[in-house]
C-alpha positions as CSV (number, residue, x, y, z in Angstrom):
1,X,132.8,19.4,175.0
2,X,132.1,16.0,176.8
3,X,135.3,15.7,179.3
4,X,134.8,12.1,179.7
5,X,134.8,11.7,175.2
6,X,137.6,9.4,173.6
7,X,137.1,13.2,171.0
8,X,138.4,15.0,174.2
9,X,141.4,12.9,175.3
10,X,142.6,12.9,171.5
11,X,142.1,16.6,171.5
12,X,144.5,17.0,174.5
13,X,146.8,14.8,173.9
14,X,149.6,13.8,174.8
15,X,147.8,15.2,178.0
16,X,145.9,13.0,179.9
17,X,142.5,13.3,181.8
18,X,140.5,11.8,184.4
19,X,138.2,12.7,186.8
20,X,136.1,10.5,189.9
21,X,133.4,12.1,191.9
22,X,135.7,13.5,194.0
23,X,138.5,15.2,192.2
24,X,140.0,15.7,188.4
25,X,143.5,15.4,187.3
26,X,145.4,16.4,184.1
27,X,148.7,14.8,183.8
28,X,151.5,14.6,181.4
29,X,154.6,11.8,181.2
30,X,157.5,13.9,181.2
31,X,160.3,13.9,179.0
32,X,158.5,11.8,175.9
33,X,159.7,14.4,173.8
34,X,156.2,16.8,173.6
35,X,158.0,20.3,173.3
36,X,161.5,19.0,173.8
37,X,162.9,21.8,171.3
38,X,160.7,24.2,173.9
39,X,162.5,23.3,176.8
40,X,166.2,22.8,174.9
41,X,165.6,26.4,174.3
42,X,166.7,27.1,178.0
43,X,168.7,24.1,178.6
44,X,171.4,26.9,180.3
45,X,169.3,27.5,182.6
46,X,168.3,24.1,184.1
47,X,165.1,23.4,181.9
48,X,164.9,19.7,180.9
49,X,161.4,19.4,180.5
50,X,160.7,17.3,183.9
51,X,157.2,17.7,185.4
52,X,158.4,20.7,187.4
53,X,159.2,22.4,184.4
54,X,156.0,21.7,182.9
55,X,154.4,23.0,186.2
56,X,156.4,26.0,185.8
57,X,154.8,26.8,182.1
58,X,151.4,25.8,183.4
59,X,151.8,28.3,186.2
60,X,153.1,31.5,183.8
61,X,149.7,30.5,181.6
62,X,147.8,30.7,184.5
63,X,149.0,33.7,185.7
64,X,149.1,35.4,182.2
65,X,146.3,34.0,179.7
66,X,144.0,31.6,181.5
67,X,141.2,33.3,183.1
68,X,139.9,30.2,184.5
69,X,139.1,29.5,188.7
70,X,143.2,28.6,188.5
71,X,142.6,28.7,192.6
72,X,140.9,25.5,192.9
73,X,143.9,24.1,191.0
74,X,146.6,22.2,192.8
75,X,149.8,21.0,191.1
76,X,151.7,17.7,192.5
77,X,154.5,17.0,189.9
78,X,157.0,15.0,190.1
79,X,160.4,14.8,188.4
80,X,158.7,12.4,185.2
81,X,155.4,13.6,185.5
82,X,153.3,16.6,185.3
83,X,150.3,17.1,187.1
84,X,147.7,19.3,188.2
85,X,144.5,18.3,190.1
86,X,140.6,20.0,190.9
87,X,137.7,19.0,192.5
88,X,136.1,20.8,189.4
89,X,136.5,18.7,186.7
90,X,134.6,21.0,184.4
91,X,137.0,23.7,185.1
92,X,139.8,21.6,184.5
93,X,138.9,20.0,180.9
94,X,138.3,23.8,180.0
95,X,141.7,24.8,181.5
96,X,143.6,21.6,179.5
97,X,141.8,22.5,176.6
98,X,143.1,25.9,176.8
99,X,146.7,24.8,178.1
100,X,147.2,22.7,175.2
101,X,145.9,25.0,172.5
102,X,148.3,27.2,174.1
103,X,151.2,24.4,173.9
104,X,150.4,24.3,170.1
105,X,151.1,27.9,169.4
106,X,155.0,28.0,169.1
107,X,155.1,32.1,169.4
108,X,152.6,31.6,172.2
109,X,154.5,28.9,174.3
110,X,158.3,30.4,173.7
111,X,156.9,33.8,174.9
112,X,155.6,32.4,178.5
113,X,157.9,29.6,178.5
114,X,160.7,32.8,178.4
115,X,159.4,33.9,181.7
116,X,159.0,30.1,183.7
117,X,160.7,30.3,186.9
118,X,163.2,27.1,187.3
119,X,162.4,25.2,190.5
């Protein structure tokens, strides 16, 4: 799939994607409610779906189900915003692809989300 398609950026949405000929980034607004019941789910333990925490599930789906080049992937979130950056963008769209597919399956998500570490 075409990275740089209006198809793609509706597919990942409400993830965001762009990409220069240097570097790529996926990023997420956090706390505009995408998987709020997810994260309320561990609300005890300090979850409130900030970017961190969002960094936190991306990292357990890296480590567990994405078999991607997750090494050339470097997070920067902040507090009210998730994101992740590459210099390979094509790695990256296949990664967000994956990462939201993954977001959509409830079973899927709770299961890693159970393991996150807080930050």
């Amino acid at each position: 799939m075409d990275f740089t398609s209006e198809k793609f950026q509706r597919k990942i949405e409400p993830f965001r994607f762009s990409s220069d000929e240097e570097q790529a980034s996926l990023s997420l607004e956090a706390g505009v409610g995408y998987l709020a019941d997810l994260f309320a789910t561990r609300a005890d333990s300090g979850f409130v779906g900030n970017g961190y925490d969002w960094e936190a599930l991306a990292e357990i789906f890296l480590a567990e189900i994405y078999e991607g080049e997750d090494d050339s992937f470097e997070f920067d979130s902040e507090a009210d915003l998730f994101v992740v950056y590459s210099e390979d963008a094509e790695s990256l769209a296949d990664f967000a692809l994956a990462f939201k597919e993954a977001c959509e399956d409830s079973d899927l998500i709770a299961d890693l989300f159970s393991r996150a570490e807080l930050r």
